[in-house]
N, C-alpha and C positions, 0 to 999 in steps of 0.2 A: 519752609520746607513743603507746607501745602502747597502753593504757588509753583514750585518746582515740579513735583510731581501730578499738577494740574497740567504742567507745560510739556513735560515728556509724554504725558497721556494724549493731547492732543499731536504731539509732533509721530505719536505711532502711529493714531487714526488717518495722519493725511499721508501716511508710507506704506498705508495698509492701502488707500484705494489707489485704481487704476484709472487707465484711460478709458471712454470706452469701447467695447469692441464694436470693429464694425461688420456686419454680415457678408458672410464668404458666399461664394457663389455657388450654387449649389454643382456637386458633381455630375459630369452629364456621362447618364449610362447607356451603352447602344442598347434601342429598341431589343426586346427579346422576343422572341416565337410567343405564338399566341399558346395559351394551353388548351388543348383539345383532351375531350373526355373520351375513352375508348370508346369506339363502335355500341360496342353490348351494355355501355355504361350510359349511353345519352337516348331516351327514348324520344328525343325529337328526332336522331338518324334514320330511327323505325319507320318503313311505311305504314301509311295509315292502315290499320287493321290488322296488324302483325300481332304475335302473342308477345307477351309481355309478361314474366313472370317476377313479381315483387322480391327485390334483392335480400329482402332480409328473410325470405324461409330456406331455412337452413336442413339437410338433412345429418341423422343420428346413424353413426353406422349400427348394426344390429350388434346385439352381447350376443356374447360366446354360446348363451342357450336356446340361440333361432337354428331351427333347423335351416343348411345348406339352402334346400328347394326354397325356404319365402327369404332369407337372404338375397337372393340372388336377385329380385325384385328394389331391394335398396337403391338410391340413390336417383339424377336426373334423368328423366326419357324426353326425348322431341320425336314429333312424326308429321305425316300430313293426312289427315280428314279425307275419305275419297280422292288422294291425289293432290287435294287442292288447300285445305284447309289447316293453319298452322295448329297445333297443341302443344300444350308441355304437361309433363305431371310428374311430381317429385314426388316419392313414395320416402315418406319424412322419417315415419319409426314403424317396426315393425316389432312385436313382442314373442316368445318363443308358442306363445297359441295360436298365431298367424292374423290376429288383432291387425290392423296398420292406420295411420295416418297418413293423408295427402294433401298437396293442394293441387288445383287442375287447371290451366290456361287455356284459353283460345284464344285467337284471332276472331275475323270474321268470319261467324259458322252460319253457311243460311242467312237467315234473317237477322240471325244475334250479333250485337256487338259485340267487341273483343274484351273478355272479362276472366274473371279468377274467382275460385271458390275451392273451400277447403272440405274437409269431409273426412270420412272414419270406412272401415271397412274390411273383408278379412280376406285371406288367403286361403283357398280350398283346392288341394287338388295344385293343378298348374293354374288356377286363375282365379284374378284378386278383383273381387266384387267390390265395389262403394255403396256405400249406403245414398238415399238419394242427395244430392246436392241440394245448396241453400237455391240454385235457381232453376231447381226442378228435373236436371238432368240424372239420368240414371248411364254408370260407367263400369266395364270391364275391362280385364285387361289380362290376356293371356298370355303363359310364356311360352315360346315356341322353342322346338331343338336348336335352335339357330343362334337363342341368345334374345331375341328381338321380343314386342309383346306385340299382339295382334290386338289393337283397342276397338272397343265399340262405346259408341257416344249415344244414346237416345233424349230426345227433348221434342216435347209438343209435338208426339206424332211420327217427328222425321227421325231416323237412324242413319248415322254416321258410320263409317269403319276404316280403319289404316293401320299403317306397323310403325310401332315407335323403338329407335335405339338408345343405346346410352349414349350420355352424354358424358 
């Protein structure tokens, strides 16, 4: 009976294996488009010296108990420096004392490379002062009837000025 059931056991093992396989060819898929990164998403597209503002600052819309007038300051602005000069500045949070948070971009201003620095500051009146920046720059930014802010950039000396919109 051992013997027997020694003999079945072996006759499953050789019905249980197979041939074996042998390698398919792999499928061939047409070429696809290459993926390209948006415009505003690849800073190699950027000319050299362009503003560049760090994609993860985010702005907070204002709570319900910011007055109208520093609300209306919220969110992205772009502009040009004397005409020439790219900016950005995100006015990130604003608190209902007219407190705010920002960060500030440039291109190439002057002498300076194009760089980002963040900063604290308040809203007085129609125009939101910074306290001074981590690279020495001192910024205003005023709202005019228009919508638009009239900025002033000062650094080592030279003052900057342009109108920045929303973005």
């Amino acid at each position: 009976m051992r013997n027997t059931m020694l003999g079945f056991a072996a006759l499953a093992l050789v019905a249980c294996q197979s041939a074996p396989v042998e390698p398919q060819p792999a499928a061939v898929e047409p070429p696809s488009a290459p993926v390209v990164a948006p415009p505003a998403l690849a800073p190699a597209t950027a000319p050299a010296g362009s503003t560049i503002m760090d994609p993860s600052v985010t702005i907070t819309p204002p709570a319900k108990g910011v007055p109208t007038k520093y609300a209306a300051f919220s969110g992205m602005w772009a502009g040009r420096l004397e005409g020439t000069y790219e900016a950005k500045v995100a006015v990130q949070t604003i608190s209902p004392n007219g407190k705010v948070t920002v960060t500030f971009a440039w291109g190439n201003l002057g002498d300076n490379n194009p760089g980002e620095a963040a900063g604290e500051g308040r809203i007085v009146g129609t125009t939101l002062k910074l306290g001074r920046l981590p690279n020495g720059a001192d910024i205003s930014l005023t709202m005019l009837p228009d919508g638009t802010l009239a900025g002033t950039y000062a650094l080592a000396g030279q003052t900057y000025t342009g109108a920045f919109t929303k973005q």
